[in-house]
C-alpha positions as CSV (number, residue, x, y, z in Angstrom):
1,X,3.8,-33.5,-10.4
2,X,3.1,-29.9,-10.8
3,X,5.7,-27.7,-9.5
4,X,5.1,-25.5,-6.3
5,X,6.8,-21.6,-6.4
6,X,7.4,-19.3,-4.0
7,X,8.8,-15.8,-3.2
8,X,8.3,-11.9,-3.2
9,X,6.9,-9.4,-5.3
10,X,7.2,-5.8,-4.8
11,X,4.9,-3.3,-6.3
12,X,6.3,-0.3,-7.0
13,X,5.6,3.0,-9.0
14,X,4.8,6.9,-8.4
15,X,2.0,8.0,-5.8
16,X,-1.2,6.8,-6.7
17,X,-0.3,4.4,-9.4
18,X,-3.1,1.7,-8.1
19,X,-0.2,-0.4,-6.4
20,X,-2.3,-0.9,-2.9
21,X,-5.6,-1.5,-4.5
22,X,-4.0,-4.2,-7.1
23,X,-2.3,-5.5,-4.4
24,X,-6.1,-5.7,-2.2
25,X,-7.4,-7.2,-5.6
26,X,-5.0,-9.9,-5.8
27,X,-5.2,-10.9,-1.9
28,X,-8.9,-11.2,-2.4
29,X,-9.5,-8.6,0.7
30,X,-8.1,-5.5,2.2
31,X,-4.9,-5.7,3.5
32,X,-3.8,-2.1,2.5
33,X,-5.4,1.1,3.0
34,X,-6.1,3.3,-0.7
35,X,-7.2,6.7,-1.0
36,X,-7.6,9.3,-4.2
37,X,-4.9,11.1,-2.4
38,X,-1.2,10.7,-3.4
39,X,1.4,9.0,-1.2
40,X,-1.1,7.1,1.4
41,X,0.5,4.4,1.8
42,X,3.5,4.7,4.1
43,X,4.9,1.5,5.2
44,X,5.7,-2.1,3.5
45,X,2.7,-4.1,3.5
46,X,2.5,-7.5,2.8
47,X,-0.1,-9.1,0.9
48,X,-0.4,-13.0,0.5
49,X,-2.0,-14.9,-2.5
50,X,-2.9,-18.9,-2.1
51,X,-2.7,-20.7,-5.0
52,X,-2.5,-24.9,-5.3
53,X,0.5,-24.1,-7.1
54,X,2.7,-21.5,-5.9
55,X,2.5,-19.0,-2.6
56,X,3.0,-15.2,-3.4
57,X,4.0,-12.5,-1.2
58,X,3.1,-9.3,-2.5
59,X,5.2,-6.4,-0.7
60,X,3.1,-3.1,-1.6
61,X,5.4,0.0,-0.9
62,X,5.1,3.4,-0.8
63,X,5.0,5.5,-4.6
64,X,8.2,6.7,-5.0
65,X,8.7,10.5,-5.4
66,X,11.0,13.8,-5.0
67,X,11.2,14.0,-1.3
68,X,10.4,17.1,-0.4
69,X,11.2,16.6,3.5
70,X,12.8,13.8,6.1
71,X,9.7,11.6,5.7
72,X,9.6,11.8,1.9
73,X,13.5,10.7,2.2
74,X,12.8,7.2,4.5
75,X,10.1,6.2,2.2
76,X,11.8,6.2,-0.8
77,X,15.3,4.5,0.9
78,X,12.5,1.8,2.1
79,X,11.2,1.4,-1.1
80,X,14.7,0.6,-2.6
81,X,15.8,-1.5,0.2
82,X,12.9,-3.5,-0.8
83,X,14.4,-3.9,-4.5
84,X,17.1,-6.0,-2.9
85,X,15.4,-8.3,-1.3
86,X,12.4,-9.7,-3.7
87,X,12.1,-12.1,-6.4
88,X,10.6,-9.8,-9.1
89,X,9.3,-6.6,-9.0
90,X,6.1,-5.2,-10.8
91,X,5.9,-1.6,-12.1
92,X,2.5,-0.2,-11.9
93,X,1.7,2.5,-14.9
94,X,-1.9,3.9,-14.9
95,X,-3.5,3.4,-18.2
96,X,-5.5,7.1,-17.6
97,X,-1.9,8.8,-17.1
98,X,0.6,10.0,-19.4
99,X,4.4,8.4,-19.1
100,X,6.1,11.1,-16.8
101,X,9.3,12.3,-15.5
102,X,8.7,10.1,-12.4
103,X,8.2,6.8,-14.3
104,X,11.3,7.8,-16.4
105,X,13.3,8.0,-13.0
106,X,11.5,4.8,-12.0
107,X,12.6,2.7,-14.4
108,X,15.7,4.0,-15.0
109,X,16.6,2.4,-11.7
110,X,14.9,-0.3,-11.4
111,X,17.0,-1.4,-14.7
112,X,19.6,-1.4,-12.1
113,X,18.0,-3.9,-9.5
114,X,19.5,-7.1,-8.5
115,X,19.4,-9.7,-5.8
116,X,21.8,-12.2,-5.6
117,X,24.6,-10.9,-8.4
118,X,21.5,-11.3,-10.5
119,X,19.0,-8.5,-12.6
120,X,15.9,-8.7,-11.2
121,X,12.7,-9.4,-13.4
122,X,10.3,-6.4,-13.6
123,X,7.2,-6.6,-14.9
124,X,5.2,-3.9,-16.5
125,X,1.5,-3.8,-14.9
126,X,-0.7,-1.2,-16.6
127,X,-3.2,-0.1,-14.0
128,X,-6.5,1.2,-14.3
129,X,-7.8,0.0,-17.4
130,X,-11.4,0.3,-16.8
131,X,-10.7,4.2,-17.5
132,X,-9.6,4.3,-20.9
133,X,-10.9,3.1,-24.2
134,X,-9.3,0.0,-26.1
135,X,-7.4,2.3,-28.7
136,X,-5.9,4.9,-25.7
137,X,-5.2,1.8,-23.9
138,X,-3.3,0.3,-27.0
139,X,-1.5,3.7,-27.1
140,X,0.0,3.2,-23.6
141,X,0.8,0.0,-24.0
142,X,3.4,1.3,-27.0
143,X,4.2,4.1,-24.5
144,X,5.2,1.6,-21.9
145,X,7.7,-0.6,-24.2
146,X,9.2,2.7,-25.5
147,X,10.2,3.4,-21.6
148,X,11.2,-0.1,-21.4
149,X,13.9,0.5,-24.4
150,X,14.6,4.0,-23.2
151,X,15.5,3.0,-19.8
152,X,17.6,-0.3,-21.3
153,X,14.9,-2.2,-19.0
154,X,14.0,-5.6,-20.3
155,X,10.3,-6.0,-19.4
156,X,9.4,-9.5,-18.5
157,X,6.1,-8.8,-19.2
158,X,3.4,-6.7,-19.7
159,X,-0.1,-6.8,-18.4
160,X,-2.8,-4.6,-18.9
161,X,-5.3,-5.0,-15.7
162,X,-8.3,-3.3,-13.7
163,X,-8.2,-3.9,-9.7
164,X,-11.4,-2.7,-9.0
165,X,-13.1,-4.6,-12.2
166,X,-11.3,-8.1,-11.5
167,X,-10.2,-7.9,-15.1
168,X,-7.1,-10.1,-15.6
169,X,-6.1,-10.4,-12.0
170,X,-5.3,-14.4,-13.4
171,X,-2.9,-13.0,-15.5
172,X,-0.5,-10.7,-13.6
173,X,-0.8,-13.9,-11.1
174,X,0.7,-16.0,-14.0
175,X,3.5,-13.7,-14.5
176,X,4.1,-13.2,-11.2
177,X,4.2,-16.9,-10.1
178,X,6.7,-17.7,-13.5
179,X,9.2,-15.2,-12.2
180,X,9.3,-17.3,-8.9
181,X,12.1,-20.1,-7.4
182,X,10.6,-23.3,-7.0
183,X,10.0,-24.0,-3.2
184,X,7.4,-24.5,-0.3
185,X,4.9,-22.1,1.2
186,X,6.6,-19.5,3.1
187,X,3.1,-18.6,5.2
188,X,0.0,-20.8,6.9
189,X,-2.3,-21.5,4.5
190,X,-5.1,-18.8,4.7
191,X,-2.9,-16.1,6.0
192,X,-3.5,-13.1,3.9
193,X,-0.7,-11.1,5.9
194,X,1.7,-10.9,8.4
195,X,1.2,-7.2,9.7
196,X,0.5,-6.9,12.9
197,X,-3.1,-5.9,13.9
198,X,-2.6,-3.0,16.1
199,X,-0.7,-1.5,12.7
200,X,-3.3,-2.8,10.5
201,X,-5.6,-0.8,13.1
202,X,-4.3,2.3,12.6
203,X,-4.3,2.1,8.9
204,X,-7.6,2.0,8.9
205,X,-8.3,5.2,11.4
206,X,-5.9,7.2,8.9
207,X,-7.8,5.9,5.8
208,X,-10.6,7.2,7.3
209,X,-9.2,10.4,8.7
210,X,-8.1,11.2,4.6
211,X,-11.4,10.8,3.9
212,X,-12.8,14.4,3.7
213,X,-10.2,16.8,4.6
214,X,-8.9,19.4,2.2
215,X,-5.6,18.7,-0.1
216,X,-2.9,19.5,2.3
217,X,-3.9,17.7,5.4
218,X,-2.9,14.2,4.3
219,X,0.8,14.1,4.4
220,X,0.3,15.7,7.5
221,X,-1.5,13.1,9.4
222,X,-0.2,10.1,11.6
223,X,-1.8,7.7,13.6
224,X,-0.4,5.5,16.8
225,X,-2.9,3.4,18.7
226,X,-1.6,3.8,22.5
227,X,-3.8,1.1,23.6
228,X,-5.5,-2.2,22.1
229,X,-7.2,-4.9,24.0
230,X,-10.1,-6.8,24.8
231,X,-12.2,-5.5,27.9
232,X,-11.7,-8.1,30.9
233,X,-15.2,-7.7,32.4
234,X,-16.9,-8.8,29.2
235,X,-18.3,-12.3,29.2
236,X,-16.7,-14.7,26.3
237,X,-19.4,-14.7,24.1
238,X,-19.8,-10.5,24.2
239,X,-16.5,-9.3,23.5
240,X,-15.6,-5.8,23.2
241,X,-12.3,-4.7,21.6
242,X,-11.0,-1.0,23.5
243,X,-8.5,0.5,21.2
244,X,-6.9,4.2,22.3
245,X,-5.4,6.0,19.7
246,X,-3.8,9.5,18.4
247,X,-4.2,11.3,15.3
248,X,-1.1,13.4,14.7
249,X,-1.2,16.3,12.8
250,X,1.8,19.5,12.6
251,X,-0.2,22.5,13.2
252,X,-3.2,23.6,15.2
253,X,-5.4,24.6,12.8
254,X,-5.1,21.4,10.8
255,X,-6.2,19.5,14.4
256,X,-9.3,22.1,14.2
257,X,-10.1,21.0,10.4
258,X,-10.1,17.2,11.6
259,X,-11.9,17.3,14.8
260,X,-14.3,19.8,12.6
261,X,-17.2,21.8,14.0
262,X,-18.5,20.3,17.0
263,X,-16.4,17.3,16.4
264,X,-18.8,16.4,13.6
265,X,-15.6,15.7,11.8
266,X,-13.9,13.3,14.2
267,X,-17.0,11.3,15.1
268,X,-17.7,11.0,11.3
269,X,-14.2,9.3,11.5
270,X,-14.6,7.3,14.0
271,X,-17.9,5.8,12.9
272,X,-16.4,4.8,9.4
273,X,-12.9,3.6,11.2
274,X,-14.9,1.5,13.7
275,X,-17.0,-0.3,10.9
276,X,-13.6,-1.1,9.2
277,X,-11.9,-2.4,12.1
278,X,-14.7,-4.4,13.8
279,X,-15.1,-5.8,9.5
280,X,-11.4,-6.8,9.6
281,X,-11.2,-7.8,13.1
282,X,-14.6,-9.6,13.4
283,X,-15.2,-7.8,17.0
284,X,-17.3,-5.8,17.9
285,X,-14.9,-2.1,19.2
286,X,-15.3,1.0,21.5
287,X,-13.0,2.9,19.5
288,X,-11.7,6.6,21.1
289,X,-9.6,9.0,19.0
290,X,-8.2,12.0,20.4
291,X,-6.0,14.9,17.9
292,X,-2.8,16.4,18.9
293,X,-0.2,18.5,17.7
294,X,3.3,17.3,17.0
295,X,5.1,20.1,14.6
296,X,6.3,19.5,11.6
297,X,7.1,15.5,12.3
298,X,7.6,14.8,8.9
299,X,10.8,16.9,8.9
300,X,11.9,15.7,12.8
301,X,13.9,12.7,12.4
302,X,12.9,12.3,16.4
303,X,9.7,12.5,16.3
304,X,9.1,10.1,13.3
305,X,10.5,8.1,15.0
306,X,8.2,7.9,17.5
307,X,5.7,7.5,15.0
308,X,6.9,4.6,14.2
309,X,8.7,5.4,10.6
């Protein structure tokens, strides 16, 4: 009788390390927003992968980094709460990037992570591989176990992979499953995650908001849908989904650079958050955005809280 595993993984590493679009790879479909630009991802997502044999949760977290304000702070104190409460964690290192001083602070503490009275396995997952050659690749592979001795951190594996070219995804799911507790599934079968939709929702609008805007907008950017549900004088078979929601930005002239000239820039949003959603959702939307200032709410405990962080 084969034996059935189930449990938590967290990926963690720097900003833009790859973690959300491994973790999309794995799941088999979006469940997490990426972007080129560093620290997009802002909340815990979880990502579920099916398998006859085991159930695995992937809990994709936001890159750890200095924290240069109140915001910077939570995410980081999320990311680590997380360390406490998963089966195994998986370090993602991008095969383009040199070892920094961020992965050196990294895995210096997560030689320290434990659940349970126990050291937590982490495994090494070397990201991006479809961007470097097969010698530059073997080079960071001998970079990675160096860090692994520096940091007195026991790798419990490591796996070379490329998200976006589907190469190996089998084997960081064969690590991940062998670091497991035997037990049942924790989800439905065919769930791919249990965030809610009007969160999932405004992922998407912010994806596409970072989309476009110069360097310094996207830290700056939130998004809360007000409003989500289904019009009631639509017939059964013609649905229409009405969602409401606020893009939140610190100073005036960053809401002029995202509503751009005209509101070219906004309706360009909309349009490419509107295909996402009614592609996740399966429902056809009437989707209206509308920019406002609230200042500088990544460094007003209040007000990110409102914002739901």
């Amino acid at each position: 009788m084969t034996i059935h595993r189930s449990g938590f993984v967290a990926i963690v590493g720097r900003p833009n390390a790859g973690k959300s679009t491994l973790t999309n790879a794995l799941v088999g479909q979006k469940v997490a927003i990426t972007s080129s630009k560093p620290q997009t991802t802002r909340r815990v997502i979880r990502g579920i992968i099916h398998r006859p044999d085991a159930q695995i949760i992937l809990v994709d977290t936001p890159g750890i980094h200095r924290p240069r304000n109140a915001l910077g702070q939570r995410l980081n104190a999320l990311v680590e709460q997380q360390w406490a409460e998963v089966d195994a964690i998986a370090m993602c290192l991008p095969a383009d990037e040199d070892i920094g001083p961020g992965d050196r602070r990294i895995a210096h503490r997560l030689a320290g992570a434990t659940r349970g009275g126990r050291r937590t396995p982490v495994i090494a997952v070397v990201t991006k591989t479809d961007r470097v050659s097969n010698p530059a690749l073997a080079s960071k592979l001998a970079s990675v176990a160096e860090l692994g001795r520096v940091a007195s951190l026991d790798w419990a594996a490591v796996v070379p992979v490329s998200a976006t070219a589907g190469s190996q995804l089998d084997d960081v799911v064969a690590e991940f499953r062998a670091m497991l507790p035997e037990g049942p599934a924790l989800y439905p079968d065919g769930e791919l995650t249990d965030e809610p939709e009007i969160i999932l929702v405004a992922e998407l609008i912010r994806e596409a908001a970072l989309e476009g805007v110069s360097d310094e907008l996207p830290h700056s950017i939130a998004v809360v849908v007000e409003e989500m549900g289904l019009r009631p004088d639509r017939p059964q078979n013609q649905p229409l989904l009405d969602i409401h929601a606020n893009l939140f930005v610190e100073r005036p002239s960053q809401k002029a650079i995202v509503i751009g000239s005209r509101g070219a820039r906004l309706k360009d949003v909309g349009t490419r958050a509107r295909a996402a959603i009614e592609a996740m959702l399966g429902t056809p939307v009437f989707l209206d955005l509308h920019v406002k200032v609230a200042r500088e709410w990544q460094r007003d405990p209040k007000q990110l809280r409102r914002l739901g962080f």
